[in-house]
C-alpha positions as CSV (number, residue, x, y, z in Angstrom):
1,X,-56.9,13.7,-41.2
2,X,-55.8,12.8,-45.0
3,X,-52.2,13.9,-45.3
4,X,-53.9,16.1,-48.6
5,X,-55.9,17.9,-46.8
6,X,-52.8,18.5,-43.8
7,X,-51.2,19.6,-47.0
8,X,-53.6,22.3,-48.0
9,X,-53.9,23.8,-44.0
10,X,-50.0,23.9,-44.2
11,X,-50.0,25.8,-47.8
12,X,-52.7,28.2,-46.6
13,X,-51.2,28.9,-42.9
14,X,-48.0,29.4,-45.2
15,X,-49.6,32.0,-47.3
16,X,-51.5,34.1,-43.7
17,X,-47.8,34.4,-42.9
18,X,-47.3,36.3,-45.8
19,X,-50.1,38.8,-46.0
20,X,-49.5,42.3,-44.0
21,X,-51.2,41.6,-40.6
22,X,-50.3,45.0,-40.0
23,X,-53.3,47.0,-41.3
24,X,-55.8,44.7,-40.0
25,X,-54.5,44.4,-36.5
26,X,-54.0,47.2,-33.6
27,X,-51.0,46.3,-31.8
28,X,-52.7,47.1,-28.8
29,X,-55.0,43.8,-29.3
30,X,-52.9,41.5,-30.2
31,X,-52.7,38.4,-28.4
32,X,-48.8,37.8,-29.6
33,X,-45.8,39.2,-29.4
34,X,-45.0,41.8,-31.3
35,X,-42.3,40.0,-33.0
36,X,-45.2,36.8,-34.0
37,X,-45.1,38.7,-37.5
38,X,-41.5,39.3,-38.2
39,X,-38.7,37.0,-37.2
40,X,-41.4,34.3,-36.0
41,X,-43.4,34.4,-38.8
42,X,-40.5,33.8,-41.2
43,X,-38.8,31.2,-39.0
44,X,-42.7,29.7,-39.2
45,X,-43.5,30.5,-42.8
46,X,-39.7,28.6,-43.0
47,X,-40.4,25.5,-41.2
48,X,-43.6,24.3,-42.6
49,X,-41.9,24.9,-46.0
50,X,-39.4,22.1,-44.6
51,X,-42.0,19.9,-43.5
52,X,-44.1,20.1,-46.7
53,X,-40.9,19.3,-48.5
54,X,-40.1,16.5,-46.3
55,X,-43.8,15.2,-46.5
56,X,-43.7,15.0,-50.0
57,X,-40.1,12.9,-50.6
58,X,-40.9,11.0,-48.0
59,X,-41.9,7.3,-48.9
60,X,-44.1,6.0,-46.4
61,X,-43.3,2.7,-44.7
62,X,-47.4,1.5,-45.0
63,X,-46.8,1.5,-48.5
64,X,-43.0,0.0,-48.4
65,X,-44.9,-3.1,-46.7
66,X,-47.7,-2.9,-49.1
67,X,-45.4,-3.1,-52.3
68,X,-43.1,-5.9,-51.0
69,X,-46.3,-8.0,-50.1
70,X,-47.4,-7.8,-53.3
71,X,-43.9,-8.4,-55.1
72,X,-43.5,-11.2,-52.8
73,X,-46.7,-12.8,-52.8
74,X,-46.0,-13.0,-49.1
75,X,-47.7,-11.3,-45.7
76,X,-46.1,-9.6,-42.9
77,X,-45.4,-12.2,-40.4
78,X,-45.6,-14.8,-43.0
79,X,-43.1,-18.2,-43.5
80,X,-40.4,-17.1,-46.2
81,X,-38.4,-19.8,-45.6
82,X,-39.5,-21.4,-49.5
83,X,-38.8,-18.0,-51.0
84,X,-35.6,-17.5,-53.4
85,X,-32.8,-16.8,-51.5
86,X,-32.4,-12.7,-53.1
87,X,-36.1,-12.1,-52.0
88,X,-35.6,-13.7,-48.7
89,X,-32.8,-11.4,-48.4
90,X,-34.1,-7.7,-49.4
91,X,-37.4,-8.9,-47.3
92,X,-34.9,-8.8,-44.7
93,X,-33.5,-6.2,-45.5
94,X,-36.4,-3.9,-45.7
95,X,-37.5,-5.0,-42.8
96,X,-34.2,-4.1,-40.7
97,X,-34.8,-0.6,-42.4
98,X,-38.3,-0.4,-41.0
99,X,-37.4,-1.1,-37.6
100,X,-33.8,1.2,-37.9
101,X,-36.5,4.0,-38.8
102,X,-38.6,3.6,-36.3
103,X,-35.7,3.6,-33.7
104,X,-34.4,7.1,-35.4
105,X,-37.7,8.8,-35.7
106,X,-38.4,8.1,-32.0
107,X,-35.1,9.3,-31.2
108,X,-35.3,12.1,-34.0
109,X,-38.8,13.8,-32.6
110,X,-39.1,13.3,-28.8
C-alpha cells in the first residue's frame, strides 16, 4: 500500500470517529462495546492523529540512503576508502544512525 493512500484510510477512519453513530445504530446490534464510541473512539480518533503526525516528520531511511548515494557518488556496500576524509566520516555516521534506529524501532514496537 502507498503510504498516500494509508494516509487517506487514516484521515477518513479519523473523520467516522467523529460523526454521531448514535442515530444510525440500535445499541442492541452493535457488535462493540458500548463505550467503542465514547472514550475508545476518542483515545482512537487520538492515536491515528499521532501516527499521521509522526508519518509525516518522519524522514525515511530508503530515502536517507538514496540522498547520500547520490551526494557521494558511492553505493551501499561500496569501497570508500578513496573518499575525503569528512564524507568518509558522516557516511559513517549515517550509517551508525541507521542501524541505532533499527535497534530502537525493534525495541520501540514489539
Amino acid at each position: 500500500m502507498e503510504l498516500k493512500r494509508a494516509l487517506e484510510i487514516l484521515e477518513y477512519n479519523k473523520a467516522m470517529l467523529t460523526c454521531d453513530m448514535s442515530i444510525s445504530r440500535d445499541p442492541e446490534h452493535q457488535d462493540v462495546s458500548p463505550d467503542y464510541y465514547g472514550k475508545d473512539a476518542e483515545d482512537l480518533y487520538n492515536a491515528i492523529v499521532c501516527v499521521e503526525n509522526y508519518i509525516k516528520k518522519a524522514i525515511p531511511i530508503g530515502w536517507i540512503e538514496e540522498w547520500l548515494d547520490k551526494t557521494t557518488g558511492t553505493r551501499d556496500g561500496e569501497d570508500i576508502s578513496q573518499l575525503p576524509e569528512q564524507l568518509k566520516f558522516a557516511i559513517q555516521m549515517i550509517n551508525l544512525m541507521e542501524m541505532e534506529w533499527e535497534k530502537a524501532s525493534i525495541n520501540s514496537f514489539v
